[in-house]
N, C-alpha and C positions, 0 to 999 in steps of 0.2 A: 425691092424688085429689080432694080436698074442694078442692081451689082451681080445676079446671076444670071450665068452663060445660059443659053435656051438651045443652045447646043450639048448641052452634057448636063441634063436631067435626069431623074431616077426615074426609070421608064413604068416602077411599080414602090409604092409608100407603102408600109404597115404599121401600124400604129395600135399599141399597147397604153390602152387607156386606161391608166393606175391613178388611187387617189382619192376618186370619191368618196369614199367612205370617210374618209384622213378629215379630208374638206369639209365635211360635215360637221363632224365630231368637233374640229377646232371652234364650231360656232354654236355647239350645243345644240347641234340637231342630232335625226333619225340618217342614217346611211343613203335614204330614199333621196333625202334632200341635195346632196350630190349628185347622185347620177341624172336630178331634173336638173341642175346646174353645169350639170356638165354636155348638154347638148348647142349650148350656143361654141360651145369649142369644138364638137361634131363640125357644124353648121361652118366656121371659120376655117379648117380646116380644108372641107370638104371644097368651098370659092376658092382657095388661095390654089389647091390642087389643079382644081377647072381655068382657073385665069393663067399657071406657068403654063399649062398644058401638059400634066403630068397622065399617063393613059390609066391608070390602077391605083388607086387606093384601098385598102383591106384595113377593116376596121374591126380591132379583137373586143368583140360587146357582150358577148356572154359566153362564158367555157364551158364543158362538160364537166366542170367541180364545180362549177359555181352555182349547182342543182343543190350539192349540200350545203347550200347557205342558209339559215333561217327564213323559215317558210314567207314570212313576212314580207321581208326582203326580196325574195324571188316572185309573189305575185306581184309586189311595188313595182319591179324592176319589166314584169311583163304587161302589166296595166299601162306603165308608161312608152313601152316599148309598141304596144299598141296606137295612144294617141299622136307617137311621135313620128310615128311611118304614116297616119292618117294628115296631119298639120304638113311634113316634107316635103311625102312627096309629088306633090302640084309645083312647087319652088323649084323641086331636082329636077321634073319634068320640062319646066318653063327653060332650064339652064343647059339641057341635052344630056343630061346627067342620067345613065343606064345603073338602076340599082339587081345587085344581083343578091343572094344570098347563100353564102357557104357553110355547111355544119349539118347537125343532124335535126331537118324541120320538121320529121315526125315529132318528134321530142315535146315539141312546142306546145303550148296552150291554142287550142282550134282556132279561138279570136287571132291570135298573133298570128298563129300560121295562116290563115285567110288576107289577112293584112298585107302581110308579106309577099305574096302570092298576087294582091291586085297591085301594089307598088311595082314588083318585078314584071309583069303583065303591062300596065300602063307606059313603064319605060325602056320595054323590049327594042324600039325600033332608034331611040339616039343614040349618038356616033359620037358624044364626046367624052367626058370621063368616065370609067365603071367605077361605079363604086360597091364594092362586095359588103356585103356584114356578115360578121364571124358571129354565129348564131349557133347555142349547144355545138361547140367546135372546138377540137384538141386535132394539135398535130399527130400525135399519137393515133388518133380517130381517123383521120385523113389517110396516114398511110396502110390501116389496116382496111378499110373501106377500098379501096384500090387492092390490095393485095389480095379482099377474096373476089374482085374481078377478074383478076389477073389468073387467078386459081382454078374457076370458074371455067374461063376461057380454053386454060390448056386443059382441063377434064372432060369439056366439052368437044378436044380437037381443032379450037377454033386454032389455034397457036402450040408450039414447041414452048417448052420450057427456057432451048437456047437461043428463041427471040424474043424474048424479053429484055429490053432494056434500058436504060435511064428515059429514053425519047417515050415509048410505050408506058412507063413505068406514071411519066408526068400527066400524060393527057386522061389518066383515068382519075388526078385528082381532082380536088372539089376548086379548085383555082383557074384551073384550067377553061380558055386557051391565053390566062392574065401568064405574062414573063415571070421570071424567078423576083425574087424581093431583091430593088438595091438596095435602098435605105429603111431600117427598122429603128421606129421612133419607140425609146417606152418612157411615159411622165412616170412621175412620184416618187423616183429618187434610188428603186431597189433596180438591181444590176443582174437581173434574169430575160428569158427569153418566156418563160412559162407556159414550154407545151405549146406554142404558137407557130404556124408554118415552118415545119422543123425542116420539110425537105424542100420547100421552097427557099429557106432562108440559109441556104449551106454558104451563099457567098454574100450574102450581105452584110453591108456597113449599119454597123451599132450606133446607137446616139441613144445614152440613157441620163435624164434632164431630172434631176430636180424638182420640177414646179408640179403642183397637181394637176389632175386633168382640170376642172372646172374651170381653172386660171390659165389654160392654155391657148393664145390666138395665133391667129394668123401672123403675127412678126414670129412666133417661137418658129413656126413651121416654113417660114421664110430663113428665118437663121439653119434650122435643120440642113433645108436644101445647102446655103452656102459650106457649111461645113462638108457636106459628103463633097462638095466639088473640089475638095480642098485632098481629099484621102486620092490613096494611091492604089489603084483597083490591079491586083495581078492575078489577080486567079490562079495563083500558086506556080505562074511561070517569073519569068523575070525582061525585065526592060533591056537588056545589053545585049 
């Protein structure tokens, strides 16, 4: 902790939680057995964020593909998804920790979505880190959800066609009023972004790790920070 600036923090983290399954399998479990193992890396993450003072973290928990996974597997994954927002968040509460949730929540199973809904409800009013969950959510989704706002509006006459632009274009996404992504964390070793804050993530530093999610703590996600403080951020101008 004592080695990184608190001056030049990633003002927003996302984090591509890959692995679970992997993590399972290597121990002769069900896929389910993973993703219960892999919330104390949530959990470690989510402190280590709250104590730099990082203002956003986004966490990619369930994709719009990941409906076609074995039926099995996706009630696991929502049964757990239920206990695990009920056991939280009183802790994220305790810690000033504002859960948001980003993605398509119709989608949800009623139970989750109630869930979700009294988590985001109880911690509407803290002021210290947001923490988003990526819930039935593709960046693919996000930007076409915005665009028939945006479509909407000028049919409606609310707006011109020719003010529309990148500023308008952000605040109708589902991230929004969280900054663009600096740093984009993904575990488990594969070297994709997958459909994840595509248009949030146009300038963001990559960090793609090896280790499984379940195995991931708080030093990984301390090391992440130092490395991006380490990259040289130009946003496609130049230093000289």
């Amino acid at each position: 902790m004592e080695e990184i600036s608190l001056n030049n923090l990633p003002k927003h983290i996302a984090v591509i939680m890959d692995g679970n399954g992997r993590w399972a399998k290597s121990r002769g479990a069900l896929r389910i057995f993973g993703h219960q193992n892999g919330i104390k890396a949530v959990r470690e993450t989510v402190e280590a964020c709250a104590e730099l003072g990082v203002g956003y973290l986004t966490l990619y928990t369930f994709s719009t593909e990941n409906w076609g996974r074995p039926k099995m597997e996706v009630d696991g994954i929502m049964d757990l998804l239920v206990k695990t927002i009920g056991d939280e968040v009183p802790r994220l509460h305790k810690n000033n920790v504002q859960l948001k949730c980003i993605g398509d929540m119709d989608a949800l199973p009623e139970k989750a979505r109630r869930n979700m809904e009294k988590g985001i409800d109880t911690t509407k009013n803290n002021t210290g880190l947001v923490l988003n969950i990526a819930l039935s959510y593709s960046g693919k989704w996000d930007i076409i959800q915005a665009t028939r706002k945006l479509a909407s509006a000028v049919k409606s006459g609310e707006m011109t066609p020719e003010e529309i632009d990148e500023e308008q274009f952000s605040r109708l996404l589902s991230t929004y009023p969280a900054p663009e992504v600096d740093l984009l964390i993904r575990t488990g070793g594969d070297h994709r972004i997958s459909n994840y804050l595509l248009w949030q993530s146009a300038y963001a530093e990559l960090l793609f790790l090896d280790v499984l999610w379940p195995d991931f703590r708080k030093s990984h996600l301390l090391d992440a920070v130092r490395a991006f403080q380490t990259r040289d951020r130009r946003f496609g101008k130049t230093h000289d």
